[in-house]
C-alpha positions, 0 to 999 in steps of 0.5 A: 441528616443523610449521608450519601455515600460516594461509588468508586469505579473499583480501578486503582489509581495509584500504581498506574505507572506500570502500565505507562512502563511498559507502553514505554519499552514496547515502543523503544523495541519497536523503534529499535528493531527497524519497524516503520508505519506504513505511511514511511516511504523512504526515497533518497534525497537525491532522487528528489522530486519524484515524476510518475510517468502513468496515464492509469489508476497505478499512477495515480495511486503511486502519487497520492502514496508519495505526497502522503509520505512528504516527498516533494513531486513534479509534472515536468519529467526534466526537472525529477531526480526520479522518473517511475515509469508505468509501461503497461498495466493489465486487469484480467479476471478468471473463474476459479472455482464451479460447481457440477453444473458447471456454474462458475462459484468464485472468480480471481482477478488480477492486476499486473504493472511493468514498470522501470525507473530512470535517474535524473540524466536517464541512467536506469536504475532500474530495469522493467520488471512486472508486479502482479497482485491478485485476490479471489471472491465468490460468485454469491448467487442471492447478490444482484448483479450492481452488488457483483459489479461494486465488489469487483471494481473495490477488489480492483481498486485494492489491486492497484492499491497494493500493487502501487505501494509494492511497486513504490517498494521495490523502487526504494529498494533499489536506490537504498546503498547496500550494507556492507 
């Protein structure tokens, strides 16, 4: 008759409970510091629904970011405790960086939004200011010029991206009362 002997991993198994300790604590300290997934976008009741008044991507962005975050939103302007105006919006690109030939070796673009945001009855909540976002990439020579295009408009999208959650920050700043 044979025995066949059993392999075990090598990993203990009893004792685990330190390791469920100590995931335990790093989230209450991290909960009791203040710190928030970035999906928490916290707008005041109050100002509930939200209207987004942009005919461009930062609009949009700005929507899909507040839908995501559980905040109910509105089409018609009359019926927002909040109205975010988007009035204006610029996309530029410059070289930053060329070689002694003068060929141009990176770029950097930037996106820029002005905006304001208005309470129920109109009231400024606050004024129009300018939020910019901007990143650099390299001019790879050996990279098609389609592969060019795709990196440029993905930056861009990361632009806005950024650019509309900064933006959507700055707003939730603004309507959160101040300690004291």
């Amino acid at each position: 008759m044979r025995i066949k002997r059993m392999r075990t991993s090598g990993i203990p198994t009893s004792g685990g409970g330190g390791l469920t300790l100590s995931l335990i604590i790093t989230l209450l300290l991290i909960s009791g510091c203040g710190f928030q997934l970035r999906g928490a976008l916290d707008i005041p009741s109050e100002y509930s629904p939200v209207f987004i008044q942009s005919g461009g991507p930062v609009g949009t962005a700005m929507e899909e970011r507040l839908q995501g975050g559980g905040l109910s939103m509105t089409q018609v302007a009359a019926q927002a405790g909040l109205i975010v105006r988007v009035l204006g919006q610029q996309r530029s690109s410059r070289v930053v960086a060329v070689d002694s030939s003068g060929k141009a070796l990176a770029y950097e673009q930037v996106y820029t939004v002005t905006f304001d945001a208005l309470g129920a009855q109109g009231q400024v909540l606050l004024p129009p200011q300018s939020m910019s976002a901007a990143r650099t990439f390299d001019d790879n020579p050996d990279v098609a010029v389609l592969g060019k295009q795709l990196e440029s408009e993905i930056i861009y999208q990361d632009l806005v991206s950024d650019v509309a959650e900064r933006v959507l920050l700055r707003v939730r700043a603004a309507l959160t009362p101040k300690a004291p």
